[in-house]
DOLO-472801 format. One record per residue (C-alpha): x, y, z; residue number from 0. Coordinates in Angstrom, 2 decimals, always signed. Example, Ala and Ser with C-alpha at 12.3 -4.5 7.8 and 13.67 -1.06 7.14 Angstrom:
BEGIN
{c1->+12.30&c2->-4.50&c3->+7.80&nr->0}
{c1->+13.67&c2->-1.06&c3->+7.14&nr->1}
! end
This chain:
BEGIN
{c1->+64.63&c2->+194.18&c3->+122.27&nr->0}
{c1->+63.26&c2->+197.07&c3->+120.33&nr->1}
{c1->+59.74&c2->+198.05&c3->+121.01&nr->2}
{c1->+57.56&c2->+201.22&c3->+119.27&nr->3}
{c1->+54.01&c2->+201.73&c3->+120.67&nr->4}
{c1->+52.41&c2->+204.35&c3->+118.47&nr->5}
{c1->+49.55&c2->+205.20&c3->+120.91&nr->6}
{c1->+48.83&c2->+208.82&c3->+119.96&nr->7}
{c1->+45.15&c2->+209.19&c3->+118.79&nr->8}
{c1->+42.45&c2->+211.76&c3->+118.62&nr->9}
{c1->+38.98&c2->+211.26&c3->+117.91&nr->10}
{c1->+36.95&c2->+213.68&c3->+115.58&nr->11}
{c1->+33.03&c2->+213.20&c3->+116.13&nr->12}
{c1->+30.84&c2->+215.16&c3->+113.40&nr->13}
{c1->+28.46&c2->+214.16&c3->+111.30&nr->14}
{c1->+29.59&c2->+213.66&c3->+107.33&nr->15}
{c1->+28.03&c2->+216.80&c3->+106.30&nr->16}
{c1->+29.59&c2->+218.88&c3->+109.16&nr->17}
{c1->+33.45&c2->+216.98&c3->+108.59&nr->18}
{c1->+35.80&c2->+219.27&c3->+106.80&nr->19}
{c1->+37.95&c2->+217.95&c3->+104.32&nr->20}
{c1->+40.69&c2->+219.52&c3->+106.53&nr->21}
{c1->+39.30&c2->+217.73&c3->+109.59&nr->22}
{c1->+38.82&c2->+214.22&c3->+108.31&nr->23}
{c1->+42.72&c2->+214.88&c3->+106.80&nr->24}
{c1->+44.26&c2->+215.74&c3->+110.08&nr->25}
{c1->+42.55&c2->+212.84&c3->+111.60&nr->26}
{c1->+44.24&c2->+210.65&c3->+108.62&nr->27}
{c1->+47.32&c2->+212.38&c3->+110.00&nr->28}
{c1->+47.08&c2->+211.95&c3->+113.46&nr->29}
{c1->+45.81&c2->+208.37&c3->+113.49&nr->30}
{c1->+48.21&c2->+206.78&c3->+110.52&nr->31}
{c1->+50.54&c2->+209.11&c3->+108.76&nr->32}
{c1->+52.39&c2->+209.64&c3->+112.48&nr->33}
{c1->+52.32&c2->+205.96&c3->+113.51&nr->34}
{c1->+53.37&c2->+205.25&c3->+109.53&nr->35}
{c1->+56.30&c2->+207.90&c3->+109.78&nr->36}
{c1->+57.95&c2->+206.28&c3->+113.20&nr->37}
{c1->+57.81&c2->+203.63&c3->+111.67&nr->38}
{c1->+59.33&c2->+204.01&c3->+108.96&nr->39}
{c1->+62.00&c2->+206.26&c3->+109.89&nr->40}
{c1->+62.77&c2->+203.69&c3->+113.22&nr->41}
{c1->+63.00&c2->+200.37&c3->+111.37&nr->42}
{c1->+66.56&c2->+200.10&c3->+111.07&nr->43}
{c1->+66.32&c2->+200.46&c3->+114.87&nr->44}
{c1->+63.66&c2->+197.97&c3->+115.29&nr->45}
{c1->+65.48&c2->+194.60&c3->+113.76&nr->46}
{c1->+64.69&c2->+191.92&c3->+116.05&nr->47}
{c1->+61.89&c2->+193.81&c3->+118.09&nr->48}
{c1->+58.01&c2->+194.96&c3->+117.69&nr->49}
{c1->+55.62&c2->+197.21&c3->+117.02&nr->50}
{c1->+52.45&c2->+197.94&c3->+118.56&nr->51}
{c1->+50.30&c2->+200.08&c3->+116.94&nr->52}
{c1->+46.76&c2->+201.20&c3->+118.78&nr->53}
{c1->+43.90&c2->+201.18&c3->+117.03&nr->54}
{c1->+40.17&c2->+200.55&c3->+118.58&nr->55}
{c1->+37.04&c2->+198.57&c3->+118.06&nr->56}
{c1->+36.15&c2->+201.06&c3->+115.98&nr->57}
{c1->+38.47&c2->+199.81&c3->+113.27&nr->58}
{c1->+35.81&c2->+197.05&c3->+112.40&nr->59}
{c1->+33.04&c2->+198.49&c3->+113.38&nr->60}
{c1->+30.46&c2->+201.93&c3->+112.40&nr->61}
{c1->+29.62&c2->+204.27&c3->+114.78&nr->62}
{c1->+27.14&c2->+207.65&c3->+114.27&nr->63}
{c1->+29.27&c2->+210.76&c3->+113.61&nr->64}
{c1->+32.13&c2->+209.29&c3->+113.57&nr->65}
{c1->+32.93&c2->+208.51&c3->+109.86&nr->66}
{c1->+36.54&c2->+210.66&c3->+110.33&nr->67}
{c1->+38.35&c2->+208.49&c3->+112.92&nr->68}
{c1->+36.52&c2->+205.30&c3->+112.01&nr->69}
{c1->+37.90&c2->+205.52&c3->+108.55&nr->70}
{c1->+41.50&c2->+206.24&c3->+110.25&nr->71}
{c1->+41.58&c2->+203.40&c3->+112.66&nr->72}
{c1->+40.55&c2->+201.37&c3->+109.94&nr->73}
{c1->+43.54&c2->+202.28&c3->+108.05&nr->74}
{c1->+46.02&c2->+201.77&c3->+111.03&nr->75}
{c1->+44.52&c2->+198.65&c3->+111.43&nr->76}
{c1->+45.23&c2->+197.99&c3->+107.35&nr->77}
{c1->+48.53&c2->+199.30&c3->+107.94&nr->78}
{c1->+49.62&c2->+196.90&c3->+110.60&nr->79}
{c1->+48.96&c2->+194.14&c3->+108.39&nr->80}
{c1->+50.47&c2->+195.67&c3->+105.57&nr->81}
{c1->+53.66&c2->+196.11&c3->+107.53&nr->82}
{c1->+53.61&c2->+192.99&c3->+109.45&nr->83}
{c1->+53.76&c2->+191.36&c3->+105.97&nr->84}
{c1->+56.57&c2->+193.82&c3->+104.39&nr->85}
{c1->+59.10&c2->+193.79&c3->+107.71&nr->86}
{c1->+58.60&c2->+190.01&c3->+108.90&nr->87}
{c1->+60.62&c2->+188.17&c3->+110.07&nr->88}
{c1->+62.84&c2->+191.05&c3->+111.54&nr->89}
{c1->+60.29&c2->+193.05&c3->+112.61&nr->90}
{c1->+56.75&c2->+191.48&c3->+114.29&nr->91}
{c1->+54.00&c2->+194.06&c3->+113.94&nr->92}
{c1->+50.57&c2->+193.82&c3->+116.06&nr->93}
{c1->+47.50&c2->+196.23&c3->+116.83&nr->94}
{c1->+45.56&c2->+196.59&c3->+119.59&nr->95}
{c1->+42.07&c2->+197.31&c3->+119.08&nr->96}
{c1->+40.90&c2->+199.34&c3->+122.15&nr->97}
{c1->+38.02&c2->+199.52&c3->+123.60&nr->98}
{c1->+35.64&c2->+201.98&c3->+125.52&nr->99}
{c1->+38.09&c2->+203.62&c3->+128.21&nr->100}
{c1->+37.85&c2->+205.74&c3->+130.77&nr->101}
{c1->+40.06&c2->+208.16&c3->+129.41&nr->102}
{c1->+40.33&c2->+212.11&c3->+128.96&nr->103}
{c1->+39.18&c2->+211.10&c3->+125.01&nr->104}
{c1->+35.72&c2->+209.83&c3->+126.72&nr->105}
{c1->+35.63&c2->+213.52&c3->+128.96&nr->106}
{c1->+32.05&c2->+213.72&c3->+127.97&nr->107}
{c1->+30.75&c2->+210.25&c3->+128.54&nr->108}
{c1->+32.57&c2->+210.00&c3->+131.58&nr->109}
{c1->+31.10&c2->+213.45&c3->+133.02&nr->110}
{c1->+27.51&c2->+211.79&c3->+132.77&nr->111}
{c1->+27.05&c2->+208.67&c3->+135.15&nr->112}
{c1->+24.09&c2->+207.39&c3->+133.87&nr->113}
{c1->+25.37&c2->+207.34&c3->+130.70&nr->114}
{c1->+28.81&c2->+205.23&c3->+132.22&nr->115}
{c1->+26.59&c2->+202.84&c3->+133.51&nr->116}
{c1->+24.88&c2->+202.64&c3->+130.21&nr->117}
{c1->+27.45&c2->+201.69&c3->+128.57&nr->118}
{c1->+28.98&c2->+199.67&c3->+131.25&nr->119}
{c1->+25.96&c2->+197.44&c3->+131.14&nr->120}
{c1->+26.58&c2->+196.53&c3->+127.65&nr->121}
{c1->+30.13&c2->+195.56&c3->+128.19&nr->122}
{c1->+30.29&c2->+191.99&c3->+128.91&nr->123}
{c1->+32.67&c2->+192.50&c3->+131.25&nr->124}
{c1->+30.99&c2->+195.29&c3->+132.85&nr->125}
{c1->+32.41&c2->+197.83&c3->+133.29&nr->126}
{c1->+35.19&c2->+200.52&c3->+130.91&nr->127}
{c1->+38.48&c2->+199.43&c3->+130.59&nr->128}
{c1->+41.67&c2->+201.34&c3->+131.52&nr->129}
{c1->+45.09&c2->+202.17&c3->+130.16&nr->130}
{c1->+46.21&c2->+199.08&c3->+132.25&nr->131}
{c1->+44.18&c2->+197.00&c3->+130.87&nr->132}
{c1->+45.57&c2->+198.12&c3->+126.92&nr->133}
{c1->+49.15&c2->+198.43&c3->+128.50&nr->134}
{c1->+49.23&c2->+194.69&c3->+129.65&nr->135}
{c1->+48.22&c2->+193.65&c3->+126.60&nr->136}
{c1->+51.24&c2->+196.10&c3->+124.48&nr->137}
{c1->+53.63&c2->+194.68&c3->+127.04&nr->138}
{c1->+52.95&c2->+190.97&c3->+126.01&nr->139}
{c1->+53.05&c2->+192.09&c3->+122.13&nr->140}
{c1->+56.41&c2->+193.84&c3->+122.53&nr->141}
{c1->+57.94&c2->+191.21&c3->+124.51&nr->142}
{c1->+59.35&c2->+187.78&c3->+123.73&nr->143}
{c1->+56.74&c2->+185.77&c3->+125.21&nr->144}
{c1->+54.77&c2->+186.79&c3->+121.74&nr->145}
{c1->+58.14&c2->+186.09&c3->+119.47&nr->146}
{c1->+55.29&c2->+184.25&c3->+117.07&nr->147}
{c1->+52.76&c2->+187.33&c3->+116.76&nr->148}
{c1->+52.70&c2->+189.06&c3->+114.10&nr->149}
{c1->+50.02&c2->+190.71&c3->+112.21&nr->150}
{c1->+47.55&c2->+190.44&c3->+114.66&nr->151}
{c1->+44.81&c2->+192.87&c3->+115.82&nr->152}
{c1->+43.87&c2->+191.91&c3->+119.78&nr->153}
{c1->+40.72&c2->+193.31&c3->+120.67&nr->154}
{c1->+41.11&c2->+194.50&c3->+124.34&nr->155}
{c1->+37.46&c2->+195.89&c3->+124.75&nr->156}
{c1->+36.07&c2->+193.74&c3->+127.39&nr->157}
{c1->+34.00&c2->+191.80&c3->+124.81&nr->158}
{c1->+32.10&c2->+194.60&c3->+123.60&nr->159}
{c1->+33.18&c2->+193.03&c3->+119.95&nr->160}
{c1->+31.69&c2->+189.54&c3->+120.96&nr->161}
{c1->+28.42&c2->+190.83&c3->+121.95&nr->162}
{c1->+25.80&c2->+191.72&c3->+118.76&nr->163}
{c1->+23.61&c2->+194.43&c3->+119.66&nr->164}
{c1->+20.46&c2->+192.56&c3->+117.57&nr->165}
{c1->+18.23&c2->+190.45&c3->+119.45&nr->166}
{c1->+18.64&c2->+186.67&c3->+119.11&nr->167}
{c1->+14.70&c2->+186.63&c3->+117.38&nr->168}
{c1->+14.59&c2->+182.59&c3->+118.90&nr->169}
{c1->+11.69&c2->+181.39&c3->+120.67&nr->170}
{c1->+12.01&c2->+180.27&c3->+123.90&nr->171}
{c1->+13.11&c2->+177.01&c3->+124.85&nr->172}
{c1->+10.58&c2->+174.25&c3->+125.27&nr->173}
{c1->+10.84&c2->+171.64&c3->+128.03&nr->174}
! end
C-alpha cells in the first residue's frame, strides 16, 4: 500500500501589519501548494493507498500573530477534504491536526520552562506532545486498519481542542 505524509511545515508569527505579502505567500507555499503538488503529481502512484496530510489545531482555531500560517493550515485542512472527495474511493485522504509539540518549530517556547509548564497545564493531558505521538496516529491513517477513513481531520493535541479557555460562568452546585 501506497502512503504520502506531507509533513513539511513552517510557521510565520507576525502581526498583520508587519506580514509581507511575500511572507504570508511563501507560507501559502510551504503549507499547501507543496503538499497540493505531491499530490498531485503522485496520484497515479497512490491507487489503493493514503494520504496524510499534517495540519494543526490551528486550522480551526485563531491565534495572536499568527494570521499567515493559520490561514494556511486552514487551507490544507480545506484541501484534504476537497481531495478526499475528488480521489475516493482509490485514494483515502486524512489530516492530522497537530498539536503543541515539543519540536525545533516551538525553539522559543521550549527554551523558557515556565512558560512549558504554562502551557502544559492547560493541556488536558498535561503535558506537549511529540512526533510519536502524531506518527502513531499517520501510521493508523496510512494503514489498512483505517481502509474506511477518509476525509477526516484527527486532532492529536492532547485535548487542547476539547478544553474552552472561557470560564463555565455557573454557580456552584447546591446540596
Amino acid at each position: 500500500m501506497s502512503v504520502l505524509v506531507n509533513c513539511a511545515g513552517q510557521i510565520f508569527r507576525g502581526s498583520v501589519k508587519d506580514t509581507t505579502t511575500a511572507a504570508f505567500r511563501h507560507q501559502l507555499e510551504v503549507n499547501v501548494v507543496a503538499p497540493f503538488m505531491l499530490t498531485r503529481e503522485l496520484v497515479s502512484a497512490l491507487e489503493g493507498g493514503s494520504v496524510v496530510n499534517v495540519a494543526s489545531i490551528s486550522s480551526v482555531t485563531g491565534m495572536v500573530d499568527r494570521s499567515a500560517y493559520i490561514s494556511s493550515k486552514a487551507a490544507i485542512a480545506g484541501l484534504t477534504l476537497a481531495l478526499a472527495t475528488e480521489l475516493g474511493p482509490h485514494v483515502r485522504v486524512n489530516a492530522v491536526l497537530a498539536g503543541i509539540l515539543a519540536t525545533p518549530m516551538n525553539d522559543g517556547l521550549l527554551a523558557d520552562p515556565s512558560m512549558v509548564s504554562q502551557v502544559a497545564d492547560r493541556i488536558p493531558l498535561g503535558r506537549l506532545g511529540d512526533g510519536a505521538d502524531i506518527a502513531g496516529v499517520i501510521r493508523f491513517l496510512g494503514s489498512d486498519e483505517a481502509r474506511y477513513v477518509t476525509g477526516a481531520l484527527w486532532e492529536v493535541d492532547g485535548g487542547v481542542l476539547a478544553r474552552t479557555s472561557l470560564p463555565a460562568g455557573d454557580p456552584p452546585a447546591r446540596s
